[in-house]
C-alpha positions as CSV (number, residue, x, y, z in Angstrom):
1,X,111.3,61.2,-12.8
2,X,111.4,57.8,-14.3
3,X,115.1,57.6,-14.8
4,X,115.4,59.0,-11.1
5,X,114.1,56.5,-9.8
6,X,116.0,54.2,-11.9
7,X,119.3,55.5,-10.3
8,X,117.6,54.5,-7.0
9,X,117.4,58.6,-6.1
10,X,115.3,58.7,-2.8
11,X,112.4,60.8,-2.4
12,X,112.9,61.8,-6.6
13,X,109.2,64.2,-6.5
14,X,110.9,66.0,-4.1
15,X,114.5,65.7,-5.3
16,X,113.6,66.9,-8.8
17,X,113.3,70.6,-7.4
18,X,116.4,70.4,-6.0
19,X,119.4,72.3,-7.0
20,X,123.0,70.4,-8.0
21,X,124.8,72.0,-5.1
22,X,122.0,70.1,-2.4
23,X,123.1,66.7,-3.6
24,X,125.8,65.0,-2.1
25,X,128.4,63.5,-4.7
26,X,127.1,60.2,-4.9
27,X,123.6,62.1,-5.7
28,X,125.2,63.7,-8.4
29,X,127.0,60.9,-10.1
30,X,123.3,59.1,-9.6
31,X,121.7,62.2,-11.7
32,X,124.3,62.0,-14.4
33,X,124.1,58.3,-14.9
34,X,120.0,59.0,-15.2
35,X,121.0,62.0,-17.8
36,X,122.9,60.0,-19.6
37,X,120.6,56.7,-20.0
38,X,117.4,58.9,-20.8
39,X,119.1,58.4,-24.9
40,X,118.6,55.1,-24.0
41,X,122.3,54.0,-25.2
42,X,123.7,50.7,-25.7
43,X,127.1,52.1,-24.9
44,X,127.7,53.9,-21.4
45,X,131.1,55.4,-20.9
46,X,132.2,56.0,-17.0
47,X,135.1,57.8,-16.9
48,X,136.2,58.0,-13.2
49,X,132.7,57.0,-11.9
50,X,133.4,57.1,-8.3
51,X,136.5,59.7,-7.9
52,X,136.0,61.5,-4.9
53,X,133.3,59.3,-3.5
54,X,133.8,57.5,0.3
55,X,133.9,54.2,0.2
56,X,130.4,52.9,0.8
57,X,128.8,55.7,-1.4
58,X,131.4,54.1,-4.2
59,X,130.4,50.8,-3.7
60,X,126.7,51.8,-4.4
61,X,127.6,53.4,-7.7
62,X,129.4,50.6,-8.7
63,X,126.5,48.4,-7.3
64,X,124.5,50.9,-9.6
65,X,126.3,50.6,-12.6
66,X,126.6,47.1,-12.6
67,X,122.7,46.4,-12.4
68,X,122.0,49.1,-15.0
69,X,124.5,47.1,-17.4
70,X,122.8,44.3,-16.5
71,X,119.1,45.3,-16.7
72,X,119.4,47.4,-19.9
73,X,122.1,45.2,-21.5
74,X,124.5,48.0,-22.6
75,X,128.1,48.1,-22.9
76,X,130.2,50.0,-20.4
77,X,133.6,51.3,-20.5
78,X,135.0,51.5,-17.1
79,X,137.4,54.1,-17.2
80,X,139.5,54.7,-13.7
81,X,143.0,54.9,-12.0
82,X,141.5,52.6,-9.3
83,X,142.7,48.8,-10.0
84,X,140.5,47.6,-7.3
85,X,137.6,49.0,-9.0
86,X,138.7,47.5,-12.6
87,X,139.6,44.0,-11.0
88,X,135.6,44.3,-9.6
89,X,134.0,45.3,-12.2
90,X,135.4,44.7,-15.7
91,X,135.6,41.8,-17.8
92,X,138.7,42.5,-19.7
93,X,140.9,44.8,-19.0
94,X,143.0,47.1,-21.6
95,X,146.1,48.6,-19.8
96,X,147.4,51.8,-21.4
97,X,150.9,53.5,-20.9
98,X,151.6,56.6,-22.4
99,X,148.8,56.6,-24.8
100,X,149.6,53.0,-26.1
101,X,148.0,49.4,-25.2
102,X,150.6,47.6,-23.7
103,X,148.4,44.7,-22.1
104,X,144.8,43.6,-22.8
105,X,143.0,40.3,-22.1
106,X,140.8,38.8,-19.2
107,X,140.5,41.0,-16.0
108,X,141.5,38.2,-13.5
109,X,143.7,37.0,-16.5
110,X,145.5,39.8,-16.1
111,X,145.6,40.8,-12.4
112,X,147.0,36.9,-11.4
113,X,149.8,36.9,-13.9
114,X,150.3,39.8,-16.3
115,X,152.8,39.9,-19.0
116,X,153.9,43.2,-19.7
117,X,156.3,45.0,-17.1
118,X,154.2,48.1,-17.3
119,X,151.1,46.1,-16.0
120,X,153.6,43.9,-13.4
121,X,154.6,47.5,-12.1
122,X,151.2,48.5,-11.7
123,X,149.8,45.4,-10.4
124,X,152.8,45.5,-7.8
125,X,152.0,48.8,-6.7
126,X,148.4,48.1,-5.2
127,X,148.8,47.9,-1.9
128,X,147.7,44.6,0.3
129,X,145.6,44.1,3.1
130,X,148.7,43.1,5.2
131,X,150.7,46.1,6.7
132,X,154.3,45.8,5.5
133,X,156.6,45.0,8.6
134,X,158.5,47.9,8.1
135,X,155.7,50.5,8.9
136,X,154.9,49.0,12.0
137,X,154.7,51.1,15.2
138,X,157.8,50.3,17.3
139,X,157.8,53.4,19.9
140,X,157.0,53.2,23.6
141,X,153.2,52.2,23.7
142,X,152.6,54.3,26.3
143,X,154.5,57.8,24.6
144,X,151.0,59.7,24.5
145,X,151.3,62.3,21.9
146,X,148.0,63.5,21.4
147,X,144.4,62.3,23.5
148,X,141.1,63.4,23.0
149,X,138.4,62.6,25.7
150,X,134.6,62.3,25.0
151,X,134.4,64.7,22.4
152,X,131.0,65.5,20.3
153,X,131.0,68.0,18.0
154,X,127.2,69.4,16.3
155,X,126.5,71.8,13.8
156,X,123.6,73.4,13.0
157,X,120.8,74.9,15.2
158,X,119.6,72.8,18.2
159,X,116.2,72.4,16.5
160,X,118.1,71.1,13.5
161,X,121.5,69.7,14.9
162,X,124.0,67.6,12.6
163,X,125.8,65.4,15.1
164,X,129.3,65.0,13.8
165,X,131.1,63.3,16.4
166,X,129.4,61.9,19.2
167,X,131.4,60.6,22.3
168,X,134.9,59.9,20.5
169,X,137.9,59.5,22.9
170,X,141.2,58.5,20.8
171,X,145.0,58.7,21.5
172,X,147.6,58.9,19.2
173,X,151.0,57.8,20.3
174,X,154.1,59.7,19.0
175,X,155.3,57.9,16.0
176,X,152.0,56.2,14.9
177,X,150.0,56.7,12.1
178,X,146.5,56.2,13.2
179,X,144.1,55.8,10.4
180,X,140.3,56.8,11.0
181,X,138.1,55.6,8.3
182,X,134.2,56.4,7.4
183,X,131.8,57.8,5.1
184,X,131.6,61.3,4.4
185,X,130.3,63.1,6.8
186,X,130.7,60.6,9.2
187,X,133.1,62.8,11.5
């Protein structure tokens, strides 16, 4: 119970009779982090921490992880595909290719001028804030290719109704790419 709430598990009395498929993902990855600090270790090993997770759920495992490190003073290898995630949360950074260290050093090091072409390539391939001129929606602005009106969408019982969408109205104009972004769940 301890280590639950540790991981900052709400409501853990409760939660502790609760079975792994009524947890969302972010509750699960909070449970195995708790399993795996009840050996009290001085090295935690995250390998892919926050695949699958929606952004704000990811941020609090990584919130997570970091104060854990912090609190307990243990190691941590950050293991992920993500190089946001690395840039945020690492120290150093070790860059493999093909099984081999081609690049190792300071994280911001690193990210702000890195050596090896491997790590250039990667480092090149994260995509920036800024939307590249050449995806920009040229088409008619007013070629309608898709509207939706007001719509809500529930599920569940009345009694017990998860609201899904509440009240959305959105149009998509032929051409566009129209990005809708949220936590799970959130529609």
């Amino acid at each position: 119970m301890i280590m639950l709430d540790a991981v900052k598990i709400p409501d853990a009395s409760n939660r502790i009779r609760m079975y792994p498929h009524e947890f969302s993902g972010g509750m699960r990855q909070r449970v195995m982090i708790a399993m795996s600090l009840l050996c009290h270790p001085k090295l935690l090993i995250a390998d892919e921490p926050t695949t699958a997770l929606d952004v704000t759920i990811q941020a609090q495992i990584l919130e997570l992880i970091h104060e854990l490190q912090q609190r307990r003073n243990i190691a941590v290898i950050f293991i992920s595909h993500d190089l946001d995630v690395i840039k945020r949360m690492a120290d150093r950074t070790i860059v493999m290719e093909k099984g081999h260290i081609v690049e190792q050093g300071n994280t911001q090091a690193i990210f702000d001028a890195p050596t090896q072409a491997y790590t250039q390539k990667l480092i090149a391939s994260i995509p920036n804030s800024a939307k590249p001129e050449a995806y920009r929606f040229t088409g008619d602005s007013e070629s309608r290719f898709l509207s939706l009106n007001n719509i809500s969408i529930s599920y569940g019982n009345k009694k017990n109704a998860f609201k899904a969408v509440d009240n959305v109205s959105l149009t998509v104009k032929q051409g566009e790419i129209l990005g809708l972004v949220g936590e799970s769940g959130c529609g």
